[in-house]
N, C-alpha and C positions, 0 to 999 in steps of 0.2 A: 576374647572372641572377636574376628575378623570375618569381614569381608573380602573374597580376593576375583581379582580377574583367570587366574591359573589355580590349578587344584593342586592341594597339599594330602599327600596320605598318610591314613590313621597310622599311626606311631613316630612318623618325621619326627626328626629331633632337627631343632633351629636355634642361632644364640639369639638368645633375646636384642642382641643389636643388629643382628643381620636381617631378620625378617624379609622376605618377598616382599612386595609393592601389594599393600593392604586398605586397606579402610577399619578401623576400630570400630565396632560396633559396640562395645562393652567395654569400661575400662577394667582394670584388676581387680580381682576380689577373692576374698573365700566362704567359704561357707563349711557348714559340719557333715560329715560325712563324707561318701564318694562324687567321681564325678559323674557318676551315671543318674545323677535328680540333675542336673548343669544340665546335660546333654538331654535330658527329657523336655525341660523346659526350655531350651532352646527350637527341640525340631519343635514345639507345640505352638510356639511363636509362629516361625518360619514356612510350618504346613501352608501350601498353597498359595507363598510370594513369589511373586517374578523376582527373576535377575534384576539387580537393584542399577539403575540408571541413575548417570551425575554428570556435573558439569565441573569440571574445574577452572578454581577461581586462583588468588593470589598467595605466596608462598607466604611460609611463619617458620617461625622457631617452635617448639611445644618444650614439656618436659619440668621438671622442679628447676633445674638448671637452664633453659630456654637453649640446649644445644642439640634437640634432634628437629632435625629440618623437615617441616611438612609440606604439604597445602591445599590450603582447605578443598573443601567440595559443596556444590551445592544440590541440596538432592531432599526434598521435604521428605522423602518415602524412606529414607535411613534418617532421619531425623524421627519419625513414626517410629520405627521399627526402634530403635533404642529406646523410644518411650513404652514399648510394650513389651520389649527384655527387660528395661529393670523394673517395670512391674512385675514381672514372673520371676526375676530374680533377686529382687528384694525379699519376694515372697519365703525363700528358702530356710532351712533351720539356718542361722547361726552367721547370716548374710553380713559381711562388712565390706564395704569398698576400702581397699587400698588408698584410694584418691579421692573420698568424695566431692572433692571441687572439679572432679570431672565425670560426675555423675549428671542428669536431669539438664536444668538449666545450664550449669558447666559444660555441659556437653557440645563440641565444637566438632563435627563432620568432619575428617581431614583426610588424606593420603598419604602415607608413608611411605616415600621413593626406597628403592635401592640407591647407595650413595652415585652424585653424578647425575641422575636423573630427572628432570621435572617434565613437567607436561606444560604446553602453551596454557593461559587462563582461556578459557573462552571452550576449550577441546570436551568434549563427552566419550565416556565410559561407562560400558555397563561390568555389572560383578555377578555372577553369577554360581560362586561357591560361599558358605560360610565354611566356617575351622573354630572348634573350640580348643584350647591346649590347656596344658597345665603346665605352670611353671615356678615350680617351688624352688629355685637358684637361676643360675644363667643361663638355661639351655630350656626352653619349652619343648614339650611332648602332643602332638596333637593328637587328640585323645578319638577325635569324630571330626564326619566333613559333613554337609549339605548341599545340594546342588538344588538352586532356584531355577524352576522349570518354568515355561513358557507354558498358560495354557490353551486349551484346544482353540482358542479363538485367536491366537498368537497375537496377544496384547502384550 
């Protein structure tokens, strides 16, 4: 589950290495069943967030391997908001994180450039789609989008 600045459509198929320029909101997981409880409890989160606002900060490595090149972001409101998917998505039958060292505390805000890409530290970005996928081998499918709307008082 991603955050992105450009919108991705339902069914895109993307390699899991190439991904858009994203923000992780969720790391990997599964759970039992379909993905239409994922996608409930995600828009149930999301109902009524703005476009997620950040700063970027300094570049890392991520990864089991430390070879996909990030960097980080600083942004309390997707630091919330990951606290309150994996509450809803803990919640799920049969919920396992892939990574739980990159679940809760684990959890480090970051960017995922296109290769070649970084952003100055210091620069701000707002994100204004989410994308859940499903990626059972190398090719994620993205199952649902959201768009975080601005509301009437355009906070």
């Amino acid at each position: 589950m991603v955050a992105l600045p450009a919108p991705l459509a339902v069914g895109e198929r993307v390699s899991r290495r190439a991904w858009p320029a994203h923000v992780t909101l969720a790391s990997n997981f599964v759970v039992e069943g379909t993905a239409d409880a994922v996608v409930s409890a995600v828009r149930r989160v999301c109902a009524g967030e703005r476009p997620l606002k950040l700063r970027f900060g300094d570049a890392a490595w991520f990864g089991p391997r430390q070879d996909i090149a990030v960097q980080l972001v600083d942004s309390a409101r997707i630091l919330a908001l990951h606290a309150r998917l994996a509450d809803s998505l803990e919640a799920l039958d049969g919920f396992a994180p892939d990574g739980p060292g990159y679940w809760r505390e684990g959890y480090r805000p970051h960017m995922t450039h296109v290769p070649g890409v970084a952003t100055p530290a210091g620069t701000s970005a707002q994100l204004p789609f989410v994308a859940v996928a499903v990626m059972p081998g190398a090719t994620a499918t993205v199952v649902a989008t959201t768009l975080l709307e601005e509301d009437a008082r355009g906070s």
